[in-house]
C-alpha positions in Angstrom: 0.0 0.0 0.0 1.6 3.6 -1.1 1.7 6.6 2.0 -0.9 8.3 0.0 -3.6 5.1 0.2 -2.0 4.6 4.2 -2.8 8.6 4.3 -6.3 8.2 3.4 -6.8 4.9 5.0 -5.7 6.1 8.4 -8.0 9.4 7.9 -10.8 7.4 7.3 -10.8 5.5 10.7 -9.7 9.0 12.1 -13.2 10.3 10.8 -14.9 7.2 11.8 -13.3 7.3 15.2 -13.9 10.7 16.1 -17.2 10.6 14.9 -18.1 7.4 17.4 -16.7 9.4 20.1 -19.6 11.9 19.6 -22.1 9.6 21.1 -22.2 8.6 24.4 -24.4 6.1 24.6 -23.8 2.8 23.8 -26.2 1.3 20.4 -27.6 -2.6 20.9 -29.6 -4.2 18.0 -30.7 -7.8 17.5 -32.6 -10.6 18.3 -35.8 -10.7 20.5 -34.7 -13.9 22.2 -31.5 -12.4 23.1 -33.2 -8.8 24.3 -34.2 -9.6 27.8 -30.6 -10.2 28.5 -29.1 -7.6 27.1 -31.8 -5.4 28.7 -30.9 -6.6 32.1 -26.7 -6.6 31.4 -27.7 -2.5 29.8 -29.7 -1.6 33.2 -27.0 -3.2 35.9 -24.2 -1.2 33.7 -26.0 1.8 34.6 -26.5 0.5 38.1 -22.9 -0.1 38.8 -21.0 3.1 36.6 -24.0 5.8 36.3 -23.6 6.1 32.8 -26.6 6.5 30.7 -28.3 2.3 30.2 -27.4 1.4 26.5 -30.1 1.8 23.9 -31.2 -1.7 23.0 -33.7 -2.6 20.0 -35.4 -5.7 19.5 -35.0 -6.1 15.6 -34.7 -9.7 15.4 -31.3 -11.2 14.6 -31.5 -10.7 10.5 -32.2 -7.0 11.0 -29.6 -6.8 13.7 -27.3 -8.3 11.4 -27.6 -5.8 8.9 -27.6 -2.5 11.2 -24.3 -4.2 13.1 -22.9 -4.8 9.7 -23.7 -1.5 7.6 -20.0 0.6 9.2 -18.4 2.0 11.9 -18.4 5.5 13.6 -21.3 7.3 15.3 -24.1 6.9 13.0 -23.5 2.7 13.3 -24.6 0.0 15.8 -21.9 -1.3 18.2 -23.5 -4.7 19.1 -25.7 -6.9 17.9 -27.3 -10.0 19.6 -27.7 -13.4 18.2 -30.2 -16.2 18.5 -27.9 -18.3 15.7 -24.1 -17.8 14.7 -23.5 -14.8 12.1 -23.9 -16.3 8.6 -21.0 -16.1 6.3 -22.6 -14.0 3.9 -23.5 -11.5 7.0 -20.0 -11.7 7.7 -18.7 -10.8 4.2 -21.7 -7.9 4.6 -19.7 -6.4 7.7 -16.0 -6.9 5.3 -17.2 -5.0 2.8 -18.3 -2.0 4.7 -15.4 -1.5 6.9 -16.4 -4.1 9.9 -13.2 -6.1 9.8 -12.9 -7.0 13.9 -15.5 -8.9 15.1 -15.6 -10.4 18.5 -18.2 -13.4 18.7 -19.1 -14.6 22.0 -21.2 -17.6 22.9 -23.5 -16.2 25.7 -25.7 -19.5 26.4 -28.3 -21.6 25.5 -32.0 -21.2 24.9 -34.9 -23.9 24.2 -37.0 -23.1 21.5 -40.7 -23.4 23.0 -43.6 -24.3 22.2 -46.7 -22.6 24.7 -50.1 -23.0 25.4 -51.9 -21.0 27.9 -52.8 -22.8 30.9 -56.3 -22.6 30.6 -56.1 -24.3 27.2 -57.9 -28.0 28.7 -55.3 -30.5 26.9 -52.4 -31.9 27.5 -50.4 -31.1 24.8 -47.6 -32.9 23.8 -46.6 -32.9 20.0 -43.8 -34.7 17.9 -41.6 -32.8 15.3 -43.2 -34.4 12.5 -46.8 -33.5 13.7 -45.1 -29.7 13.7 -43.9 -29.9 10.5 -47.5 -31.3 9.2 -49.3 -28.4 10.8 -46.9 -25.7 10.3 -45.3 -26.6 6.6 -46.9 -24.7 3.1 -46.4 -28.5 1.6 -46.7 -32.0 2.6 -46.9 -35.1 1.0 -50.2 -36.5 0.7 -50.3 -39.9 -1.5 -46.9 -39.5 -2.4 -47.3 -36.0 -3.5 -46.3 -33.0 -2.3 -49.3 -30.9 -2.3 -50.5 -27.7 -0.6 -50.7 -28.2 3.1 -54.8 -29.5 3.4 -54.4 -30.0 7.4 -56.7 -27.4 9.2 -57.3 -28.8 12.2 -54.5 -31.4 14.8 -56.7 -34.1 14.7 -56.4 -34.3 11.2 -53.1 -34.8 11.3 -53.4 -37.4 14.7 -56.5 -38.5 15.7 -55.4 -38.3 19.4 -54.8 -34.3 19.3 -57.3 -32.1 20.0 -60.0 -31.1 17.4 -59.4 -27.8 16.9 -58.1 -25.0 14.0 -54.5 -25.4 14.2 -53.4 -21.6 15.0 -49.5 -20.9 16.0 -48.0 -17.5 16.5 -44.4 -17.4 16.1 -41.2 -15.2 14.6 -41.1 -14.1 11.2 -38.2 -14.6 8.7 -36.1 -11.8 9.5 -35.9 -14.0 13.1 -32.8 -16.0 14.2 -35.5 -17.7 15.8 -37.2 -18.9 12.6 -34.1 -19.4 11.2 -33.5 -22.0 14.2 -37.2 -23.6 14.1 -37.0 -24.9 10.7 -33.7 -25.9 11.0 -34.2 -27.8 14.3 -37.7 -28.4 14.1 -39.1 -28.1 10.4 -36.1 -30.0 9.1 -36.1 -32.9 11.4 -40.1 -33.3 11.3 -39.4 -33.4 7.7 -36.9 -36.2 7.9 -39.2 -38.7 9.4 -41.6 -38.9 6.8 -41.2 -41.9 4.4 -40.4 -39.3 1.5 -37.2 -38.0 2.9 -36.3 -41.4 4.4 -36.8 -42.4 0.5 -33.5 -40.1 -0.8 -31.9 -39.6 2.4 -28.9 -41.3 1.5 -28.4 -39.6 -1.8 -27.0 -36.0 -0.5 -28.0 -34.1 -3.3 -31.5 -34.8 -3.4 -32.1 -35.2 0.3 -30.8 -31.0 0.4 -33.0 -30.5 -2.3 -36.2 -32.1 -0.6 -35.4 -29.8 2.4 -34.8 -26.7 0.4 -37.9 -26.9 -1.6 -40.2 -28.6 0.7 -39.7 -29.0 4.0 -38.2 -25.1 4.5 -41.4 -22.8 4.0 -43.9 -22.1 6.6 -47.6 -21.9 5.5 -49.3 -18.5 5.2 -53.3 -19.6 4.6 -53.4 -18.8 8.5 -53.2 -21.0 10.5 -48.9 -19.8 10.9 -48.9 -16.3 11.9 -45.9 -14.2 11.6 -46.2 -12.3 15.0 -43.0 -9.3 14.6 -40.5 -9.4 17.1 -41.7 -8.3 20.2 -42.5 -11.8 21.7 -44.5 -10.4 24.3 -47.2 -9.7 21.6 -47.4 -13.9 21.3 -47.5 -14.1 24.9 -50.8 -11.9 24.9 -52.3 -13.7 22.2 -52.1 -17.0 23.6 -53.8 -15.8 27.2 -56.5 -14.3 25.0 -56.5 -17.7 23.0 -56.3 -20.9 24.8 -56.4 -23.0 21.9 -53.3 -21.3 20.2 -49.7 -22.2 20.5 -46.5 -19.8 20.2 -42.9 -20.2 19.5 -40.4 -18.0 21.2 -37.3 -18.4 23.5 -37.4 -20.3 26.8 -37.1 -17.2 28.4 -40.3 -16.2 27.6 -41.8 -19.0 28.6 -40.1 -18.8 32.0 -41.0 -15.3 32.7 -44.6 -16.2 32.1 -45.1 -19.7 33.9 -47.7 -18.7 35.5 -49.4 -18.3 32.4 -48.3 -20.9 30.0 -46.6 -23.9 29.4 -44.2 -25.4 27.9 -45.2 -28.5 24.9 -43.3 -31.3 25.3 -41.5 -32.5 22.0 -40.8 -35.9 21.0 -41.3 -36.7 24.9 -39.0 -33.9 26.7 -40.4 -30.7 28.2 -38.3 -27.5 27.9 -36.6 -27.2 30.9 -33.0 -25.9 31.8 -31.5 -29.1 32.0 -33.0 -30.3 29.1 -31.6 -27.5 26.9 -28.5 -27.5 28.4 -27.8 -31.5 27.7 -29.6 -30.6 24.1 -32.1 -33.5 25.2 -34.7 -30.9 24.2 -34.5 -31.4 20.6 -35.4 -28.0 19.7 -32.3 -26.6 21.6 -29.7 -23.8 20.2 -26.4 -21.6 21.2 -26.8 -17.6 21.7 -24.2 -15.0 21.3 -23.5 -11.6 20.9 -21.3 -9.8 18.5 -19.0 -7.1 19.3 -17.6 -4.1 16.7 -13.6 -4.0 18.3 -13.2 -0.4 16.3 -15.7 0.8 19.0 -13.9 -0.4 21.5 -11.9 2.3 23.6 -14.1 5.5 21.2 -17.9 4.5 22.4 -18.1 5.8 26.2 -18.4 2.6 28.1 -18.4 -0.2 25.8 -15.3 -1.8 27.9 -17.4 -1.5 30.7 -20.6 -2.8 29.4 -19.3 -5.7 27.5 -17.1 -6.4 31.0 -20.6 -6.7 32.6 -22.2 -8.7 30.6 -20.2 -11.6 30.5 -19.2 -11.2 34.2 -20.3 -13.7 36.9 -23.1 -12.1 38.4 -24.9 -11.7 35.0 -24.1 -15.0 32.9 -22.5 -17.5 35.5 -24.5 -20.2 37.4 -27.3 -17.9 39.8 -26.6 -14.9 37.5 -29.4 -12.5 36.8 -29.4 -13.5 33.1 -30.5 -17.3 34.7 -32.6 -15.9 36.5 -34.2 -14.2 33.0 -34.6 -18.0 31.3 -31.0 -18.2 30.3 -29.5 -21.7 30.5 -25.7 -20.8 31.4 -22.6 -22.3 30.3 -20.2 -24.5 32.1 -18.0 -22.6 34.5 -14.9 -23.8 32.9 -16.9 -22.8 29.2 -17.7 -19.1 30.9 -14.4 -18.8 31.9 -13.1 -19.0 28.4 -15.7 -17.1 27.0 -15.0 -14.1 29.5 -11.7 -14.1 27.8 -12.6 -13.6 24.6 -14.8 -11.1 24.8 -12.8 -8.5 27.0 -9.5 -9.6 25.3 -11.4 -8.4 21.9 -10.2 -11.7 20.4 -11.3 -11.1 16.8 -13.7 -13.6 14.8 -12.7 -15.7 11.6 -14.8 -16.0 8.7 -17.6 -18.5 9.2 -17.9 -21.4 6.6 -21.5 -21.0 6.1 
């Protein structure tokens, strides 16, 4: 690189830094799943230094991805919460406008509910492949793959109740959704005699789960419910006979409202998710822009907090919130990472 390109290079970040050091309040965008932690971690920060709390929007992790990933200075997000790893095409997003040190740091685990209100008179209990029947825009029917026909469960089992099948969960721009067809779509999918049929031929088994097994229905009885989970909470104490999909933490924070559906025979529990037991099981993180480091007021701090002890170990206030912690020894290394800024590679995928 010539001294004129290392001249305009370092003026650039000079910009970029000096600009960042304008705003004093530390930017946090991102999943819903990962929110109420963040939330808590952004109001014990302000507890403990008397800085102003972080700003933290629910976006879903998509959106969060793309805010996080559009540049660096003032104007630009300085975190971003995950509820799957950054994608590699995300990643390459963040490359190509200036977001070249990325910290990515495993905060947990979280069960992917399914919730019915208490007061909903059955005792649910539902396998992935009866999800993917109710939820999917096709199944096969004959052999074919046709338009999903199921509108009530006991079509689709005889033992389940004999009701509209109605589910309010995360819409596509969701790290949840993103996780509940891969762990729950997918693997409902894979039981049916269809997939079992090509499973062994690679090519054709991706294909089956790219064209068919992927795509939630949208006739009704799947409604994209936005990113404020809370909203599905409502609903399903207004309807008994729906059923949501959100984090575990949601689920714990409103027990005495719902409960959790037990899939393929486990409940959603902490232990559950933390042995992976629970089928519909999957890692959290949060991703950290290093340039902000040292320029944002607080941002040491703040990311210091949330990974301490008292927030993510074993009794924290983030377990406390629904979060199924790591291992101490896991935490420990964790905790290292993300104060010592130790910078991300590229993902595969």
């Amino acid at each position: 690189m010539s001294v004129l390109e290392l001249s305009i290079s370092a003026l650039v970040l000079a910009t970029a830094a000096s600009a960042a050091a304008a705003r004093d309040q530390i930017r946090v965008v991102g999943s819903s799943t990962v929110f109420p932690y963040t939330q808590a971690a952004a109001e014990n920060f302000a507890n403990a230094t008397g800085m102003p709390a972080p700003v933290v929007e629910s976006t879903g992790t998509g959106g969060g991805m793309k805010i996080f990933c559009e540049g660096v200075g003032e104007n630009f997000a300085d975190l971003t919460g995950a509820s799957r790893a950054m994608k590699k095409s995300e990643y390459a997003l963040c490359v190509g406008n200036g977001v070249t040190d990325i910290t990515e740091v495993l905060i947990g685990y979280d069960g992917l509910s399914l919730a019915v209100s208490r007061d909903t008179g059955f005792a649910w209990a539902l396998t992935k492949e009866q999800i993917f029947k109710a939820l999917a825009a096709e199944v096969p029917v004959n052999g074919e793959w046709v338009v999903n026909p199921y509108q009530k469960w006991s079509e689709i089992d005889a033992a389940l109740p004999d009701t509209a099948i109605l589910a309010y969960g995360p819409p596509p721009t969701s790290g949840t959704r993103d996780a509940f067809v891969e762990l729950a779509m997918w693997e409902g999918c894979k039981g049916l005699a269809e997939y079992q049929a090509v499973k062994d031929d690679k090519e054709a088994a991706g294909k089956m789960l790219e064209d068919h097994c992927s795509r939630m229905r949208q006739d009704g009885p799947f409604v994209e419910a936005g990113e404020n989970d809370n909203l599905i909470v409502q609903r399903l104490e207004a309807d008994p006979r729906a059923i949501g999909i959100f984090g575990y933490s949601f689920l714990y924070e409103n027990g005495d409202k719902l409960m959790g559906i037990p899939v393929d025979g486990v409940e959603p529990t902490p232990e559950a998710i933390a042995d992976f037991s629970y089928g519909v099981a999957r890692p959290l993180y949060i991703y950290i822009k290093n340039a902000h480091r040292g320029v944002i007021q607080g941002l040491e701090e703040f990311v210091a907090e949330f990974v301490s002890d008292a927030a993510m170990g074993d009794g924290g206030y983030m377990q406390e919130r629904g979060l199924t912690v790591l291992a101490a020894d896991k935490l420990a290394e964790v905790q290292t990472t993300a104060t010592g800024a130790v910078a991300m590679t590229a993902p595969e995928k």
